[in-house]
Backbone as CSV, one residue per row, in Angstrom:
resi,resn,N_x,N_y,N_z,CA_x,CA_y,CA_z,C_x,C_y,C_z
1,UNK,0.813,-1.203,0.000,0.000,0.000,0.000,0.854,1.264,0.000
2,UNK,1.762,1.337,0.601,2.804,2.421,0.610,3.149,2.920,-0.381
3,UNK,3.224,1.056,-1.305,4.168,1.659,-2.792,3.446,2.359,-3.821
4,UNK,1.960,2.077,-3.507,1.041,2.643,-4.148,0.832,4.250,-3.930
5,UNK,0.557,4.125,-2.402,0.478,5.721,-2.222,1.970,6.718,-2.559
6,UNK,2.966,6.239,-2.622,4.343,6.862,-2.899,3.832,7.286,-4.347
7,UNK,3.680,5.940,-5.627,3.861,6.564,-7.033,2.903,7.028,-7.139
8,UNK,1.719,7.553,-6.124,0.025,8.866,-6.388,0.769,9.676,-6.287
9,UNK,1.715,9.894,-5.109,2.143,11.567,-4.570,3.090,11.675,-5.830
10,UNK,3.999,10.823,-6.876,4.580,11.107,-7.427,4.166,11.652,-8.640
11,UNK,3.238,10.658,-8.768,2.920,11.156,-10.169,1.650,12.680,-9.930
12,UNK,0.846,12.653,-9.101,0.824,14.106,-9.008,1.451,15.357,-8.723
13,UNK,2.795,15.424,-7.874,3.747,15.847,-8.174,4.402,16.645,-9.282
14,UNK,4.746,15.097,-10.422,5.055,15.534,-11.578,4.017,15.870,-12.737
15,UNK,2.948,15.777,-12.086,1.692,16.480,-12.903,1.993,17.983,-12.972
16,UNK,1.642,18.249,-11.712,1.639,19.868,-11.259,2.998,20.455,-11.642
17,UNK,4.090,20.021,-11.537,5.280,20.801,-12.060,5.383,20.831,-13.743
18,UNK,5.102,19.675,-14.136,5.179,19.855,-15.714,4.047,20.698,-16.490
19,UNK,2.886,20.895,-15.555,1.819,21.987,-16.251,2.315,23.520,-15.472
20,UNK,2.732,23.671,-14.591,3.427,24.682,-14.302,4.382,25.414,-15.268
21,UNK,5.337,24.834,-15.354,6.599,24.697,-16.474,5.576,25.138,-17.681
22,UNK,4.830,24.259,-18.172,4.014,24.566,-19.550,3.151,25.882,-19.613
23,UNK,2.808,25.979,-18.526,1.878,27.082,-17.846,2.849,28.714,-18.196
24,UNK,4.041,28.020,-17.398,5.280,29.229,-16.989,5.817,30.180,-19.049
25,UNK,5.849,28.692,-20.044,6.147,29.036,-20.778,5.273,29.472,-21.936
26,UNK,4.215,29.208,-22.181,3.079,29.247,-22.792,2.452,30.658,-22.751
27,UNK,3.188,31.384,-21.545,2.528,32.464,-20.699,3.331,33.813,-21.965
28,UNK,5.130,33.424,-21.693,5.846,33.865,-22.843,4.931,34.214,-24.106
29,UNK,4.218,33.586,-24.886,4.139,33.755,-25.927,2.679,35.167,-26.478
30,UNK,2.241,35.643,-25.189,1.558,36.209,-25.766,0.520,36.308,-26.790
31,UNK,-0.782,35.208,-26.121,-1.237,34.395,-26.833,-2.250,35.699,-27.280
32,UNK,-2.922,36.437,-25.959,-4.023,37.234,-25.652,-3.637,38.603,-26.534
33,UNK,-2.485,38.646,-26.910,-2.186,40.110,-27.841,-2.995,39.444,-29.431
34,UNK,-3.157,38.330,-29.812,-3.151,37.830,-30.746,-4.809,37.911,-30.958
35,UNK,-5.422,37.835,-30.096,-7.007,37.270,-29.965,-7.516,38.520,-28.640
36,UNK,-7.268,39.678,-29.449,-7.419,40.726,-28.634,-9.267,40.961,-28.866
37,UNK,-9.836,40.644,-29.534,-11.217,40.628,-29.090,-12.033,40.060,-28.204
38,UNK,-10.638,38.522,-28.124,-11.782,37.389,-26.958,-10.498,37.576,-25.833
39,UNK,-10.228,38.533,-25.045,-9.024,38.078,-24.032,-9.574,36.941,-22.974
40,UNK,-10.738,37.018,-22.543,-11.362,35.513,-21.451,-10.861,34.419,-22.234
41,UNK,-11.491,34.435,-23.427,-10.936,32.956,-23.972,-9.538,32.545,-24.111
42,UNK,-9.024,33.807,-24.725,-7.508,33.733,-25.059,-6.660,33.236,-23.623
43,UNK,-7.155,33.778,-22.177,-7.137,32.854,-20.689,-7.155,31.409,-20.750
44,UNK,-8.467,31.532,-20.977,-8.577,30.178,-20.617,-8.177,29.126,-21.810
45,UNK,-7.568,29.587,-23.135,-6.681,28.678,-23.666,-5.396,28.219,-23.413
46,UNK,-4.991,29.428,-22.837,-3.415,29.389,-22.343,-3.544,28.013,-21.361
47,UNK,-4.693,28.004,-20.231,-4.585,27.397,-19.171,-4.923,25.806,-19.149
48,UNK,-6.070,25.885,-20.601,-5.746,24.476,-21.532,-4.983,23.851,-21.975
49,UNK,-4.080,24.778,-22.525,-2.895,24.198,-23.300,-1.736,23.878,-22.547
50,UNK,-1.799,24.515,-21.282,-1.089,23.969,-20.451,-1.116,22.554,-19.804
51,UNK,-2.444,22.786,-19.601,-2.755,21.331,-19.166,-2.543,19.806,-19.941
52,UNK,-3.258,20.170,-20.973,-3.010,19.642,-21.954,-1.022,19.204,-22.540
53,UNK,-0.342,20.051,-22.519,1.003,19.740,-22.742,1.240,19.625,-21.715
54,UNK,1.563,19.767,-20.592,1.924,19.537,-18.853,1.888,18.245,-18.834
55,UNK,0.419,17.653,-19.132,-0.323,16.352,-18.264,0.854,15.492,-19.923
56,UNK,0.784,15.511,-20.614,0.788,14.774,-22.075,2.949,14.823,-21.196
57,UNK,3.548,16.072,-21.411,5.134,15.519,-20.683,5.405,14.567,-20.056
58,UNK,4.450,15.035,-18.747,4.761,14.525,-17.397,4.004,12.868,-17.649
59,UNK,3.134,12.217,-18.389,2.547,10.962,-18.467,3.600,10.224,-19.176
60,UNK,4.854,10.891,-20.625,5.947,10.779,-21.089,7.012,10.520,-20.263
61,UNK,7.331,11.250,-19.281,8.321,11.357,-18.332,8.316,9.774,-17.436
62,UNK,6.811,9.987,-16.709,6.482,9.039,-15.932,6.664,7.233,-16.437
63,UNK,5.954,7.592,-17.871,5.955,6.298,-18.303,7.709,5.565,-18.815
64,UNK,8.202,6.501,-19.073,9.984,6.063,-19.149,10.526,6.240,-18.250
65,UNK,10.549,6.359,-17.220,10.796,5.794,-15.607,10.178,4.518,-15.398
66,UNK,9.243,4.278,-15.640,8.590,2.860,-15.531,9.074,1.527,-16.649
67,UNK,9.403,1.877,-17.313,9.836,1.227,-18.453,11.300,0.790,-18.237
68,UNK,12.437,1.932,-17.678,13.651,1.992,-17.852,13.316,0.733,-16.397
69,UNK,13.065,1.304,-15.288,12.852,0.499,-14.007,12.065,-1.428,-14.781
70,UNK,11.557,-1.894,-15.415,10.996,-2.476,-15.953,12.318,-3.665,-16.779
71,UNK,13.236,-2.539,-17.341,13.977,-3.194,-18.306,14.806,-4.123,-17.545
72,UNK,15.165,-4.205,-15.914,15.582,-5.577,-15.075,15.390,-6.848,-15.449
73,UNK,13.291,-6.928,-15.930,13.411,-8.005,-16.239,13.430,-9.002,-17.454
74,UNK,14.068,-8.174,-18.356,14.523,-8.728,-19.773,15.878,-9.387,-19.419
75,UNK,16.507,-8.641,-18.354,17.953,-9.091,-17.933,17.812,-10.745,-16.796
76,UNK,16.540,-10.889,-16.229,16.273,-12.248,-15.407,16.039,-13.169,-16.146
């Protein structure tokens, strides 16, 4: 049960930092100068697309940690 609750806190963890990060950079681009009639939407795309690329890294990240950890038993 431990090991279970360890890789929840982890992988939410690396949820929240990799949509952060996506969040942090996405922010750069000045989406809302672009779509200066809808700025709400032009918000709440940024905060999509974060999510959206954040969650999509960090499920990348996660899953080749699991894999590399995994590759032991090709070697048994």
């Amino acid at each position: 049960m431990r090991t279970i609750g360890a890789q929840a806190l982890m992988t939410l963890i690396s949820h929240f930092i990799f949509i952060f990060v996506a969040f942090w950079s996405i922010q750069k681009l000045h989406i809302e100068n672009v779509m200066r009639l809808y700025p709400n939407q032009a918000r709440v795309l940024i905060v999509m697309l974060s999510v959206t690329i954040g969650f999509t890294c960090s499920e990348f990240f996660l899953n080749f940690i699991d894999n590399v950890r995994n590759l032991i038993f090709l070697v048994k």
